[in-house]
C-alpha positions as CSV (number, residue, x, y, z in Angstrom):
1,X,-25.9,27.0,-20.1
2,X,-25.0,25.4,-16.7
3,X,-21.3,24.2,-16.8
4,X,-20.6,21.7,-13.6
5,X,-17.3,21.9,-11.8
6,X,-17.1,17.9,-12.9
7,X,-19.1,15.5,-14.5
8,X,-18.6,11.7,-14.0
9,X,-19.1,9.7,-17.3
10,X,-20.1,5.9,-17.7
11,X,-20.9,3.8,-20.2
12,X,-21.3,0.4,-21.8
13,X,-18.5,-1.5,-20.2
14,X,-18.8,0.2,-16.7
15,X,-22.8,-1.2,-17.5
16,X,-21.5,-4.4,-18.4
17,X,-18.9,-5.0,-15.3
18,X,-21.3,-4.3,-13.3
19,X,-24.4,-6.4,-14.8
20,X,-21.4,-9.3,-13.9
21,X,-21.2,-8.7,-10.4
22,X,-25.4,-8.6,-10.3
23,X,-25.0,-11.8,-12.0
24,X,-23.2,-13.2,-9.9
25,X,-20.7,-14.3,-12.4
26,X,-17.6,-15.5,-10.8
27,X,-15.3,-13.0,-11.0
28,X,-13.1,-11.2,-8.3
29,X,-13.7,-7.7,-9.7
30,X,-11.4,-6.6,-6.6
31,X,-8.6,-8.8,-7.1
32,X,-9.1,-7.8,-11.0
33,X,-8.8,-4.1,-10.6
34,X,-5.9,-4.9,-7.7
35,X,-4.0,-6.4,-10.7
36,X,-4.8,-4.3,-13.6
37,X,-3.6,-1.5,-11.4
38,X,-0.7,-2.5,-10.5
39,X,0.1,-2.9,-13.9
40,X,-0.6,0.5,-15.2
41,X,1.2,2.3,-12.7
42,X,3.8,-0.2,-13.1
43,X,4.2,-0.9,-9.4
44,X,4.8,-4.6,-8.0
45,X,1.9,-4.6,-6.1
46,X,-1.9,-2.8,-5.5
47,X,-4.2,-3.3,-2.7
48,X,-7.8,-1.5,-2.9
49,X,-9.5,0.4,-0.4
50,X,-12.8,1.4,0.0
51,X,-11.4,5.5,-0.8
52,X,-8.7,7.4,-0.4
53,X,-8.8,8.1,3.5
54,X,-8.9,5.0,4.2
55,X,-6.0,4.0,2.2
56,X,-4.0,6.3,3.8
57,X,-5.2,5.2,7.1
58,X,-4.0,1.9,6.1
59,X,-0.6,3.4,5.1
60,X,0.0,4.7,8.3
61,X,-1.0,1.3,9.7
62,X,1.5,-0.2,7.8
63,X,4.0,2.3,8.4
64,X,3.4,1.3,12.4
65,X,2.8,4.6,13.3
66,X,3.1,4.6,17.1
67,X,1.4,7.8,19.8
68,X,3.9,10.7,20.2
69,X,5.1,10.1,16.6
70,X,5.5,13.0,14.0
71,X,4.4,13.0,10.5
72,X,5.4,16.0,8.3
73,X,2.6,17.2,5.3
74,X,1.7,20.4,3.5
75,X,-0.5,22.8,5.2
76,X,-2.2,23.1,1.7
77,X,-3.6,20.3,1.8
78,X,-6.9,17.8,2.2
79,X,-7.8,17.6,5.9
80,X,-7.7,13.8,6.0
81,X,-4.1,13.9,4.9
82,X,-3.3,15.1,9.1
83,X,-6.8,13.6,10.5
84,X,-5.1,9.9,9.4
85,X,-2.2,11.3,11.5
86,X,-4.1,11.9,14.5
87,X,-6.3,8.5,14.6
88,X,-2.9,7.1,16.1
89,X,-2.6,10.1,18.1
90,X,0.4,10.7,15.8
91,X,1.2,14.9,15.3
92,X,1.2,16.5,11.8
93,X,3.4,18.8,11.7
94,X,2.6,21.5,8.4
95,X,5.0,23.0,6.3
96,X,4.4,26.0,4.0
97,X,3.9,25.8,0.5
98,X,5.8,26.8,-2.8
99,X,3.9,29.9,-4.5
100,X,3.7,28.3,-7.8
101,X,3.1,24.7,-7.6
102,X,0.9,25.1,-4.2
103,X,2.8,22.3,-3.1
104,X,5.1,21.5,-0.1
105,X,8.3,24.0,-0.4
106,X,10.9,21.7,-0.3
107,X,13.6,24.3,1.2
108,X,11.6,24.7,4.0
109,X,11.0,21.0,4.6
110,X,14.6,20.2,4.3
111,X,15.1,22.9,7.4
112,X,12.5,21.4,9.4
113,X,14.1,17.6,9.1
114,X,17.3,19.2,9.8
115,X,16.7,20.8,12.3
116,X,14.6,18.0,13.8
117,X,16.5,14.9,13.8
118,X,14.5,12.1,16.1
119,X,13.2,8.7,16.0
120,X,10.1,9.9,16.6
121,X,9.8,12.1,13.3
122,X,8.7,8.8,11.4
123,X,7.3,9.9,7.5
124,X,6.5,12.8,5.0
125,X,3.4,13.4,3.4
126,X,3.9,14.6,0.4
127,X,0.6,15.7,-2.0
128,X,0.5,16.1,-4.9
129,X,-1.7,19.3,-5.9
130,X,-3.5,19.4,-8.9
131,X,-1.4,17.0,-10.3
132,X,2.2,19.2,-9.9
133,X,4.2,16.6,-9.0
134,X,6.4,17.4,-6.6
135,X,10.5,17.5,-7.2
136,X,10.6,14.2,-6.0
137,X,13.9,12.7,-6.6
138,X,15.0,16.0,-3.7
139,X,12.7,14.5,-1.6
140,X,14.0,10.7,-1.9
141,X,17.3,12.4,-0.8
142,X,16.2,13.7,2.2
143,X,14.4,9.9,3.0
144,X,18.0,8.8,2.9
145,X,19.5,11.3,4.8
146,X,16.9,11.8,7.7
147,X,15.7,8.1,7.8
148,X,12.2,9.3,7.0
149,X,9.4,7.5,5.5
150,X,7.9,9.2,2.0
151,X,4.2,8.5,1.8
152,X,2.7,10.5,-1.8
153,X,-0.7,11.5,-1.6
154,X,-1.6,10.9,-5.5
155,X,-5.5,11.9,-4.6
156,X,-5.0,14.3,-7.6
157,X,-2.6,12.2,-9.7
158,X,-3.8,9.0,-11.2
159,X,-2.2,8.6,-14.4
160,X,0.6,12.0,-13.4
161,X,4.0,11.4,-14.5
162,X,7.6,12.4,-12.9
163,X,10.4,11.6,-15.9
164,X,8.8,9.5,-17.7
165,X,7.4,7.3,-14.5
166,X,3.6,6.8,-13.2
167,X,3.1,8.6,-9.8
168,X,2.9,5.2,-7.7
169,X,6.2,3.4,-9.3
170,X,8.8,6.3,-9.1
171,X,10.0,5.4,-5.8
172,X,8.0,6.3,-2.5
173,X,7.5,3.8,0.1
174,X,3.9,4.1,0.0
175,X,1.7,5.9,-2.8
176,X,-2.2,6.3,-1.7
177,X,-4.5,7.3,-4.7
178,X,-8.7,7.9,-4.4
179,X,-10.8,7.2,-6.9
180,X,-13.3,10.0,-5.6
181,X,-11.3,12.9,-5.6
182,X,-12.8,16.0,-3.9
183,X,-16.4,15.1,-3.6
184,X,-16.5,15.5,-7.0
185,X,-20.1,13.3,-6.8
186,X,-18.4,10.5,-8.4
187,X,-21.3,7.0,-9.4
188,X,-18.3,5.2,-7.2
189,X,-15.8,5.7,-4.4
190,X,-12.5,3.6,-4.0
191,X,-9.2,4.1,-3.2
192,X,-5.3,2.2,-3.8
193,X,-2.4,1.3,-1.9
194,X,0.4,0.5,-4.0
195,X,4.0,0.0,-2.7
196,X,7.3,-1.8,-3.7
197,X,7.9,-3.2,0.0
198,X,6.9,-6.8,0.7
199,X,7.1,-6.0,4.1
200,X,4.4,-2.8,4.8
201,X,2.3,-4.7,2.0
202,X,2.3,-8.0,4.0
203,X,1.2,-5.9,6.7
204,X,-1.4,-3.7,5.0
205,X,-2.9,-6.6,3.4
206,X,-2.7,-8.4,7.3
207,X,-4.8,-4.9,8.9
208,X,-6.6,-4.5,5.9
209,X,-9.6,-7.0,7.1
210,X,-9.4,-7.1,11.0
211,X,-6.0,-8.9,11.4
212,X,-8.2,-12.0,10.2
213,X,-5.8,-15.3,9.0
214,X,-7.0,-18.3,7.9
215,X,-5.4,-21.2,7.1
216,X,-5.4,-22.7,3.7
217,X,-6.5,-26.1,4.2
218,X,-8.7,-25.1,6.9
219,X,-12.7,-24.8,6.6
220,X,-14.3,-21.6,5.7
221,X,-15.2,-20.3,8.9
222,X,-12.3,-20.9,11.2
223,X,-10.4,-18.2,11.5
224,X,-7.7,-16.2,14.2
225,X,-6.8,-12.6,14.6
226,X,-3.4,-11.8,15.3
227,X,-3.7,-7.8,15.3
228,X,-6.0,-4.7,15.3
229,X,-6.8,-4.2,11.6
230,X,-10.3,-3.0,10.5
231,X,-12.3,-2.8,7.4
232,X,-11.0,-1.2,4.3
233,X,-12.7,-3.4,1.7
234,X,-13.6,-2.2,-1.4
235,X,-16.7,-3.5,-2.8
236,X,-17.2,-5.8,-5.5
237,X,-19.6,-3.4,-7.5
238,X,-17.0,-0.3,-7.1
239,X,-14.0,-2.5,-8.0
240,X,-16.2,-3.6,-11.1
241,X,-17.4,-0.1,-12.2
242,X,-13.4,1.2,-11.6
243,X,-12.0,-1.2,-13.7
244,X,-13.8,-0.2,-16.4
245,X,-12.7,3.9,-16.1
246,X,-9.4,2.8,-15.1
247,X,-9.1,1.9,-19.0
248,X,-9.9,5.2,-20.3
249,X,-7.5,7.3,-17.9
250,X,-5.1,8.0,-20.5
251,X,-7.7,9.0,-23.3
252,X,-9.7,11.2,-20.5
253,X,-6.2,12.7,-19.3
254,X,-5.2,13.4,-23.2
255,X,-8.6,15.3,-23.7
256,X,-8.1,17.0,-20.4
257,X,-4.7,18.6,-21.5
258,X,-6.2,19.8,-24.3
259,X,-8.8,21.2,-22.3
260,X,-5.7,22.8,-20.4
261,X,-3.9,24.0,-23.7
262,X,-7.1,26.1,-24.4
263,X,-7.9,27.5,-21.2
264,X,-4.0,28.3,-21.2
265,X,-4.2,30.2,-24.1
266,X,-7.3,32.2,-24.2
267,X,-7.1,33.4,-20.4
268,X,-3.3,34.6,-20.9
269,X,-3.0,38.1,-20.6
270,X,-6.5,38.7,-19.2
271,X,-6.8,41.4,-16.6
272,X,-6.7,39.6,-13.5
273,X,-6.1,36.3,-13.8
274,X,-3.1,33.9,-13.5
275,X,-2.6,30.5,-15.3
276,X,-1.5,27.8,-13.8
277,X,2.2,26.7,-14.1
278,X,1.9,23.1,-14.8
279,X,4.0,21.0,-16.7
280,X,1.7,19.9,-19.6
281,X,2.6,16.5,-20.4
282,X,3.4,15.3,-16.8
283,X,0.1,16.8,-15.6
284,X,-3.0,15.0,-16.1
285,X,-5.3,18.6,-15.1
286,X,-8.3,16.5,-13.2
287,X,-8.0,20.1,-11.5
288,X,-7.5,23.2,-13.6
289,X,-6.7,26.0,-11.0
290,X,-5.9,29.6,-11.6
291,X,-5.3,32.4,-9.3
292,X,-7.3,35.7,-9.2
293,X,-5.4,39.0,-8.0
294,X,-8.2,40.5,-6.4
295,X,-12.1,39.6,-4.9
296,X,-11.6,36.1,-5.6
297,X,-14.7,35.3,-4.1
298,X,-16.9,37.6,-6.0
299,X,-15.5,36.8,-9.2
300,X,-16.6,32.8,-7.9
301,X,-19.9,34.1,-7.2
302,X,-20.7,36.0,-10.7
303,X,-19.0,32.5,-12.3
304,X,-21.9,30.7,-10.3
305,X,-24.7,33.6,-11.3
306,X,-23.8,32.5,-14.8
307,X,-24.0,29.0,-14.2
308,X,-20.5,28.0,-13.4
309,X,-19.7,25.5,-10.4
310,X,-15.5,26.2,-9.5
311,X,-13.5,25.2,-6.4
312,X,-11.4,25.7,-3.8
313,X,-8.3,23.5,-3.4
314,X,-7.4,24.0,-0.4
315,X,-8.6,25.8,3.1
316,X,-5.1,25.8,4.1
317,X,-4.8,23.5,7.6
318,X,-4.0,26.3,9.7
319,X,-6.8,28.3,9.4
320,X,-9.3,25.3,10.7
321,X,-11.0,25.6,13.7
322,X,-9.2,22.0,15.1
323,X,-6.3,22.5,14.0
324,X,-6.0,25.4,14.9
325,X,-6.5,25.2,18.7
326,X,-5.1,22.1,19.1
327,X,-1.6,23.6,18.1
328,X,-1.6,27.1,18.5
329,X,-1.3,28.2,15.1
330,X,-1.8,31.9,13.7
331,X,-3.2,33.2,10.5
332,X,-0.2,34.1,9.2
333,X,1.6,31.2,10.9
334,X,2.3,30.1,7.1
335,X,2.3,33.4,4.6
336,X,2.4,31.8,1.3
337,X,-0.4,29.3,1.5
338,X,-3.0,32.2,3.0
339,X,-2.0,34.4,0.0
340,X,-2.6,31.0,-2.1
341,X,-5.8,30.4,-0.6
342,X,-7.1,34.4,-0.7
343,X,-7.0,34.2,-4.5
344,X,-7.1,30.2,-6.2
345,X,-9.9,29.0,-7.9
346,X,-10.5,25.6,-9.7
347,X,-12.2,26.0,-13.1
348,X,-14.7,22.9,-14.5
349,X,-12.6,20.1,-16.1
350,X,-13.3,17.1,-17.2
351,X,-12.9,15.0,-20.6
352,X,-16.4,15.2,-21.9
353,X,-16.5,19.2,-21.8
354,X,-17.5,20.0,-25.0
355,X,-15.7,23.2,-27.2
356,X,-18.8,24.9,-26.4
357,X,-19.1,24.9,-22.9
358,X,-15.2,25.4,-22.7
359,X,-15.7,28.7,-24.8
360,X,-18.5,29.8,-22.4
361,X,-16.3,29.6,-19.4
362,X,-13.8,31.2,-21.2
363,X,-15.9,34.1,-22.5
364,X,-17.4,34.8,-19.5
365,X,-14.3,34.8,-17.2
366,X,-13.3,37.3,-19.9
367,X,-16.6,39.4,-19.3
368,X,-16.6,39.3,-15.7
369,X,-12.8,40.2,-15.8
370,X,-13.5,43.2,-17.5
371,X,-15.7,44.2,-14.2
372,X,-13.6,44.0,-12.0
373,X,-10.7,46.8,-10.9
Protein backbone atom coordinates (compact mmCIF):
# COMPACT_ATOMS: atom_id res chain seq x y z
CA UNK A 1 0.00 0.00 0.00
CA UNK A 2 1.40 3.51 -0.90
CA UNK A 3 -0.14 6.21 1.45
CA UNK A 4 0.64 9.86 -0.10
CA UNK A 5 1.43 12.70 2.26
CA UNK A 6 -1.86 14.40 0.45
CA UNK A 7 -4.11 13.79 -2.13
CA UNK A 8 -6.17 16.47 -3.96
CA UNK A 9 -9.83 15.36 -4.79
CA UNK A 10 -12.15 16.75 -7.57
CA UNK A 11 -15.26 15.94 -8.90
CA UNK A 12 -18.46 16.69 -10.76
CA UNK A 13 -18.93 20.27 -9.85
CA UNK A 14 -15.18 21.25 -9.96
CA UNK A 15 -15.78 19.43 -13.75
CA UNK A 16 -18.64 21.40 -14.25
CA UNK A 17 -17.21 25.12 -13.21
CA UNK A 18 -14.75 24.56 -15.19
CA UNK A 19 -16.48 23.12 -18.47
CA UNK A 20 -18.21 26.93 -17.93
CA UNK A 21 -15.20 28.81 -18.19
CA UNK A 22 -14.16 26.54 -21.49
CA UNK A 23 -17.48 27.48 -22.56
CA UNK A 24 -17.09 30.61 -22.39
CA UNK A 25 -20.24 31.09 -20.45
CA UNK A 26 -20.39 34.48 -18.92
CA UNK A 27 -19.52 34.19 -15.65
CA UNK A 28 -16.86 36.04 -13.44
CA UNK A 29 -15.69 32.85 -11.78
CA UNK A 30 -13.12 35.36 -9.90
CA UNK A 31 -15.43 37.94 -8.81
CA UNK A 32 -17.65 34.68 -7.82
CA UNK A 33 -15.23 33.05 -5.60
CA UNK A 34 -14.09 36.79 -4.32
CA UNK A 35 -17.72 36.90 -3.01
CA UNK A 36 -18.47 33.50 -1.85
CA UNK A 37 -15.34 33.91 0.18
CA UNK A 38 -15.93 36.65 1.78
CA UNK A 39 -18.89 35.28 2.98
CA UNK A 40 -17.69 32.11 4.56
CA UNK A 41 -15.03 33.65 6.45
CA UNK A 42 -17.50 36.23 7.23
CA UNK A 43 -15.12 39.16 6.33
CA UNK A 44 -16.48 42.43 4.47
CA UNK A 45 -14.33 41.98 1.69
CA UNK A 46 -11.97 39.21 -0.43
CA UNK A 47 -9.68 39.87 -3.15
CA UNK A 48 -7.98 36.79 -5.01
CA UNK A 49 -4.54 36.25 -5.87
CA UNK A 50 -2.89 34.10 -8.02
CA UNK A 51 -1.36 32.03 -4.50
CA UNK A 52 -0.43 32.68 -1.33
CA UNK A 53 3.03 34.60 -1.81
CA UNK A 54 1.66 36.69 -3.82
CA UNK A 55 -1.05 37.66 -1.62
CA UNK A 56 1.12 38.47 0.89
CA UNK A 57 3.24 40.39 -1.32
CA UNK A 58 0.14 42.37 -1.97
CA UNK A 59 -0.38 42.73 1.78
CA UNK A 60 2.77 44.33 2.31
CA UNK A 61 1.93 46.52 -0.75
CA UNK A 62 -0.99 47.67 0.90
CA UNK A 63 0.44 47.94 4.12
CA UNK A 64 3.11 50.60 2.25
CA UNK A 65 5.94 48.93 3.39
CA UNK A 66 8.81 51.41 2.81
CA UNK A 67 13.09 50.34 2.67
CA UNK A 68 14.68 50.24 6.18
CA UNK A 69 11.24 49.12 7.57
CA UNK A 70 10.92 46.06 10.11
CA UNK A 71 8.50 43.43 9.94
CA UNK A 72 8.42 40.92 12.88
CA UNK A 73 7.41 36.85 11.97
CA UNK A 74 8.15 33.45 13.42
CA UNK A 75 11.41 31.83 12.62
CA UNK A 76 9.32 28.62 12.17
CA UNK A 77 7.95 29.46 9.52
CA UNK A 78 7.40 29.31 5.30
CA UNK A 79 10.38 31.20 3.67
CA UNK A 80 8.10 33.48 1.60
CA UNK A 81 6.58 34.76 4.87
CA UNK A 82 10.33 36.98 5.26
CA UNK A 83 11.27 36.82 1.30
CA UNK A 84 7.81 39.18 0.84
CA UNK A 85 9.66 41.28 3.45
CA UNK A 86 12.68 41.69 1.71
CA UNK A 87 11.21 42.47 -1.99
CA UNK A 88 10.72 46.07 -0.35
CA UNK A 89 14.01 45.73 1.07
CA UNK A 90 12.04 45.69 4.31
CA UNK A 91 13.99 43.36 7.40
CA UNK A 92 12.28 40.42 9.09
CA UNK A 93 13.11 40.26 12.12
CA UNK A 94 12.45 36.28 13.72
CA UNK A 95 11.23 35.48 16.88
CA UNK A 96 11.41 32.05 18.63
CA UNK A 97 8.69 29.80 18.81
CA UNK A 98 6.36 28.18 21.61
CA UNK A 99 7.31 24.40 22.21
CA UNK A 100 3.88 23.22 21.83
CA UNK A 101 1.96 25.02 19.32
CA UNK A 102 5.26 25.63 17.06
CA UNK A 103 3.99 28.97 16.77
CA UNK A 104 5.38 32.54 17.50
CA UNK A 105 6.01 32.66 21.56
CA UNK A 106 4.09 35.48 22.39
CA UNK A 107 6.25 36.37 25.64
CA UNK A 108 9.01 36.78 23.65
CA UNK A 109 7.36 38.90 20.95
CA UNK A 110 5.89 41.15 23.46
CA UNK A 111 9.82 41.81 24.67
CA UNK A 112 10.98 42.43 21.36
CA UNK A 113 8.15 45.30 20.66
CA UNK A 114 8.97 46.60 23.92
CA UNK A 115 11.95 46.84 23.85
CA UNK A 116 11.89 48.22 20.16
CA UNK A 117 9.57 51.03 20.00
CA UNK A 118 10.06 52.85 16.37
CA UNK A 119 8.21 54.07 13.46
CA UNK A 120 10.09 51.98 11.55
CA UNK A 121 8.95 48.55 13.22
CA UNK A 122 5.70 48.72 10.91
CA UNK A 123 3.72 44.89 11.23
CA UNK A 124 3.73 41.33 12.78
CA UNK A 125 3.49 38.28 10.92
CA UNK A 126 1.84 36.08 12.63
CA UNK A 127 1.37 32.17 11.11
CA UNK A 128 -0.59 30.14 11.87
CA UNK A 129 1.04 26.47 12.05
CA UNK A 130 -0.84 23.60 11.36
CA UNK A 131 -3.81 25.24 12.01
CA UNK A 132 -2.93 26.26 16.08
CA UNK A 133 -4.24 29.40 16.01
CA UNK A 134 -2.37 31.59 17.71
CA UNK A 135 -3.67 33.47 21.15
CA UNK A 136 -4.73 36.13 19.12
CA UNK A 137 -6.87 38.45 21.10
CA UNK A 138 -2.88 38.95 23.17
CA UNK A 139 -1.61 39.82 20.03
CA UNK A 140 -4.41 42.53 19.12
CA UNK A 141 -3.31 44.04 22.41
CA UNK A 142 0.06 44.51 21.60
CA UNK A 143 -1.26 46.09 17.88
CA UNK A 144 -2.74 48.74 20.17
CA UNK A 145 -0.12 49.27 22.40
CA UNK A 146 2.89 49.31 19.95
CA UNK A 147 1.04 50.86 16.90
CA UNK A 148 1.89 47.66 14.97
CA UNK A 149 0.21 46.28 12.03
CA UNK A 150 -1.05 42.30 12.52
CA UNK A 151 -0.86 40.47 9.17
CA UNK A 152 -2.09 36.35 9.88
CA UNK A 153 -0.64 34.09 7.67
CA UNK A 154 -3.71 31.52 7.42
CA UNK A 155 -1.66 29.35 4.70
CA UNK A 156 -2.57 26.47 6.99
CA UNK A 157 -6.00 27.69 8.27
CA UNK A 158 -8.76 27.96 5.87
CA UNK A 159 -11.80 27.14 7.60
CA UNK A 160 -9.58 27.35 11.48
CA UNK A 161 -11.56 28.92 14.09
CA UNK A 162 -10.48 31.27 17.25
CA UNK A 163 -13.81 31.52 19.67
CA UNK A 164 -16.18 30.69 17.59
CA UNK A 165 -14.77 33.11 14.57
CA UNK A 166 -13.30 32.12 10.97
CA UNK A 167 -9.50 32.85 10.81
CA UNK A 168 -9.87 36.04 8.34
CA UNK A 169 -12.86 37.88 10.30
CA UNK A 170 -11.47 37.77 14.02
CA UNK A 171 -9.78 40.93 13.79
CA UNK A 172 -6.32 41.34 11.94
CA UNK A 173 -5.74 44.09 9.57
CA UNK A 174 -4.84 41.80 6.84
CA UNK A 175 -5.44 37.84 6.71
CA UNK A 176 -3.47 36.12 3.54
CA UNK A 177 -4.73 32.47 2.89
CA UNK A 178 -3.22 29.97 -0.20
CA UNK A 179 -5.12 27.74 -1.74
CA UNK A 180 -1.89 25.45 -2.44
CA UNK A 181 -0.50 24.94 0.73
CA UNK A 182 2.99 23.39 0.91
CA UNK A 183 3.40 22.11 -2.59
CA UNK A 184 1.05 19.67 -1.69
CA UNK A 185 0.67 19.04 -5.83
CA UNK A 186 -2.65 20.65 -5.72
CA UNK A 187 -4.86 20.47 -9.68
CA UNK A 188 -4.96 24.48 -8.76
CA UNK A 189 -3.08 27.25 -7.14
CA UNK A 190 -4.75 30.51 -5.76
CA UNK A 191 -4.52 32.54 -2.95
CA UNK A 192 -6.93 35.42 -0.76
CA UNK A 193 -6.70 38.73 0.67
CA UNK A 194 -9.33 39.46 2.92
CA UNK A 195 -9.40 42.52 5.27
CA UNK A 196 -11.97 44.79 7.10
CA UNK A 197 -10.08 48.14 6.02
CA UNK A 198 -11.50 50.10 3.08
CA UNK A 199 -8.51 51.76 2.93
CA UNK A 200 -5.45 49.00 2.42
CA UNK A 201 -8.29 47.09 0.29
CA UNK A 202 -8.79 50.23 -2.02
CA UNK A 203 -5.15 50.02 -2.28
CA UNK A 204 -4.60 46.32 -2.73
CA UNK A 205 -7.29 46.19 -5.27
CA UNK A 206 -5.44 49.71 -6.94
CA UNK A 207 -1.65 47.49 -7.01
CA UNK A 208 -3.27 44.46 -7.66
CA UNK A 209 -3.23 44.92 -11.61
CA UNK A 210 -0.30 47.43 -12.38
CA UNK A 211 -1.88 50.58 -10.69
CA UNK A 212 -4.23 50.40 -14.04
CA UNK A 213 -7.62 52.87 -13.66
CA UNK A 214 -10.00 53.33 -16.05
CA UNK A 215 -12.68 55.31 -16.18
CA UNK A 216 -16.26 54.13 -16.30
CA UNK A 217 -17.71 55.74 -19.09
CA UNK A 218 -14.57 55.62 -20.99
CA UNK A 219 -13.70 53.06 -23.93
CA UNK A 220 -12.14 49.74 -23.20
CA UNK A 221 -8.73 50.49 -23.99
CA UNK A 222 -7.91 53.76 -22.44
CA UNK A 223 -6.44 53.54 -19.43
CA UNK A 224 -3.79 55.48 -16.78
CA UNK A 225 -1.45 54.18 -14.17
CA UNK A 226 -1.17 56.04 -11.10
CA UNK A 227 1.36 53.58 -9.13
CA UNK A 228 3.69 50.55 -9.21
CA UNK A 229 1.34 47.58 -8.82
CA UNK A 230 1.97 44.33 -10.73
CA UNK A 231 0.13 41.16 -11.54
CA UNK A 232 -1.58 39.18 -8.93
CA UNK A 233 -4.58 37.86 -11.03
CA UNK A 234 -5.97 34.82 -10.39
CA UNK A 235 -7.19 33.03 -13.27
CA UNK A 236 -10.55 32.40 -14.38
CA UNK A 237 -10.05 28.46 -14.56
CA UNK A 238 -8.48 28.35 -10.82
CA UNK A 239 -11.11 30.78 -9.45
CA UNK A 240 -13.71 28.33 -11.19
CA UNK A 241 -12.23 24.99 -9.95
CA UNK A 242 -11.72 26.80 -6.15
CA UNK A 243 -15.18 27.72 -5.86
CA UNK A 244 -16.22 24.46 -6.17
CA UNK A 245 -13.80 22.96 -3.09
CA UNK A 246 -14.34 25.99 -1.30
CA UNK A 247 -17.97 24.31 -0.70
CA UNK A 248 -16.78 21.22 0.78
CA UNK A 249 -14.18 22.73 3.35
CA UNK A 250 -16.30 22.19 6.26
CA UNK A 251 -17.27 18.42 5.26
CA UNK A 252 -13.38 17.79 4.26
CA UNK A 253 -12.25 19.62 7.65
CA UNK A 254 -15.04 17.32 9.72
CA UNK A 255 -13.56 14.13 8.21
CA UNK A 256 -10.08 15.41 8.81
CA UNK A 257 -10.73 15.76 12.65
CA UNK A 258 -11.80 12.50 12.73
CA UNK A 259 -8.83 11.52 11.02
CA UNK A 260 -7.07 13.50 13.97
CA UNK A 261 -9.25 11.80 16.76
CA UNK A 262 -7.87 8.39 15.52
CA UNK A 263 -4.40 9.04 14.99
CA UNK A 264 -4.72 10.76 18.56
CA UNK A 265 -5.78 7.82 20.07
CA UNK A 266 -3.97 4.90 18.73
CA UNK A 267 -0.42 6.66 18.73
CA UNK A 268 -0.81 7.81 22.56
CA UNK A 269 1.44 6.17 24.60
CA UNK A 270 3.62 4.75 21.85
CA UNK A 271 7.32 4.59 22.52
CA UNK A 272 8.58 7.56 21.00
CA UNK A 273 6.21 9.54 19.73
CA UNK A 274 4.36 12.76 20.66
CA UNK A 275 0.87 13.89 19.62
CA UNK A 276 0.07 16.93 18.73
CA UNK A 277 -1.64 19.44 21.06
CA UNK A 278 -4.22 20.96 19.03
CA UNK A 279 -7.43 22.17 19.91
CA UNK A 280 -9.84 19.67 18.11
CA UNK A 281 -12.70 21.71 17.08
CA UNK A 282 -10.82 25.02 16.29
CA UNK A 283 -8.33 23.06 14.24
CA UNK A 284 -9.12 22.05 10.86
CA UNK A 285 -5.68 19.26 10.76
CA UNK A 286 -4.88 20.02 6.82
CA UNK A 287 -1.39 19.14 8.64
CA UNK A 288 -1.23 16.38 11.26
CA UNK A 289 2.22 16.76 12.88
CA UNK A 290 3.81 14.76 15.71
CA UNK A 291 7.19 14.96 17.24
CA UNK A 292 9.64 11.98 17.45
CA UNK A 293 12.21 11.90 20.49
CA UNK A 294 14.92 10.43 18.73
CA UNK A 295 16.35 9.72 14.86
CA UNK A 296 13.57 11.61 13.43
CA UNK A 297 14.84 11.23 10.17
CA UNK A 298 15.31 7.51 10.07
CA UNK A 299 12.06 6.84 11.41
CA UNK A 300 10.88 9.25 8.02
CA UNK A 301 12.90 7.10 6.04
CA UNK A 302 11.54 3.48 7.12
CA UNK A 303 7.86 5.43 6.90
CA UNK A 304 8.94 6.07 3.15
CA UNK A 305 10.47 2.24 2.69
CA UNK A 306 6.99 1.26 3.60
CA UNK A 307 5.29 3.50 1.34
CA UNK A 308 4.60 6.50 3.49
CA UNK A 309 5.16 10.18 2.01
CA UNK A 310 5.39 12.64 5.62
CA UNK A 311 6.74 16.19 5.97
CA UNK A 312 8.58 18.68 7.41
CA UNK A 313 6.92 21.90 8.63
CA UNK A 314 9.31 23.92 8.93
CA UNK A 315 13.32 24.33 8.24
CA UNK A 316 13.40 26.94 10.77
CA UNK A 317 14.62 30.51 9.01
CA UNK A 318 17.72 30.68 10.77
CA UNK A 319 19.30 27.71 9.69
CA UNK A 320 18.99 28.86 5.74
CA UNK A 321 21.93 29.54 3.89
CA UNK A 322 20.36 33.40 3.04
CA UNK A 323 19.19 34.14 5.91
CA UNK A 324 21.60 33.18 7.58
CA UNK A 325 24.54 35.33 6.18
CA UNK A 326 22.62 38.10 5.49
CA UNK A 327 22.01 38.59 9.44
CA UNK A 328 24.46 36.84 11.31
CA UNK A 329 22.42 34.31 12.85
CA UNK A 330 23.77 31.11 14.81
CA UNK A 331 22.31 27.62 15.09
CA UNK A 332 21.22 28.00 18.30
CA UNK A 333 20.39 31.69 17.76
CA UNK A 334 16.70 30.36 18.51
CA UNK A 335 16.79 27.07 20.90
CA UNK A 336 13.21 25.98 20.76
CA UNK A 337 12.52 26.02 17.11
CA UNK A 338 16.01 23.79 16.33
CA UNK A 339 14.74 21.27 18.97
CA UNK A 340 11.29 21.61 17.09
CA UNK A 341 12.70 21.01 13.86
CA UNK A 342 15.31 17.97 15.03
CA UNK A 343 12.27 15.81 15.83
CA UNK A 344 8.56 17.03 13.86
CA UNK A 345 7.12 15.11 11.35
CA UNK A 346 3.87 15.68 9.33
CA UNK A 347 1.80 12.46 8.88
CA UNK A 348 -0.59 11.99 5.44
CA UNK A 349 -4.00 13.77 5.96
CA UNK A 350 -6.49 14.39 3.97
CA UNK A 351 -10.46 13.80 3.88
CA UNK A 352 -10.60 10.94 1.47
CA UNK A 353 -8.08 8.66 3.52
CA UNK A 354 -9.78 5.71 3.93
CA UNK A 355 -9.94 3.56 7.64
CA UNK A 356 -7.64 1.40 5.90
CA UNK A 357 -4.89 3.27 4.93
CA UNK A 358 -5.30 5.31 8.25
CA UNK A 359 -4.76 1.88 10.08
CA UNK A 360 -1.64 1.20 7.97
CA UNK A 361 0.02 4.29 9.02
CA UNK A 362 -0.91 3.75 12.27
CA UNK A 363 0.31 0.09 12.54
CA UNK A 364 3.35 0.70 11.00
CA UNK A 365 4.50 3.77 13.01
CA UNK A 366 3.68 1.27 15.76
CA UNK A 367 6.10 -1.38 14.16
CA UNK A 368 8.85 0.84 13.34
CA UNK A 369 8.48 2.44 16.93
CA UNK A 370 9.15 -0.74 18.40
CA UNK A 371 12.81 -0.52 16.49
CA UNK A 372 13.88 2.07 17.52
CA UNK A 373 15.79 2.83 21.19
Amino acid sequence: MKIPFYKFESGREEHSNVSDVLDNEDIDQVAELEAEFASYIGAKEALAASHGTSALHLAMLALDLKRGDKVVCCVNAHPNVPEVVRHFDAEPVFIDIDPNSYNINLNLLENYLEANQSKKLKAVIITHIAGNTVDLERVYSMAKIYDVKIVENACDALGATYKGKKIGSTGADITCFDFSPHLKKNICTGGMLVTDDDEMMQRARLLHNHGIVKEEDALEYIYEVVDIGNDYSLSQLNAAYIRAQLKKQDKNIKRQREIAHTYNKALDGVAHITTPQADSEENPFFLYVIRIDKNRDSFAVDLRNAGIQTGLYYVPLHLLSYYKSKYSLRVNDFPVALRAYQQVLALPMYASMDDKEIKFVIDTIKKIAKTKV
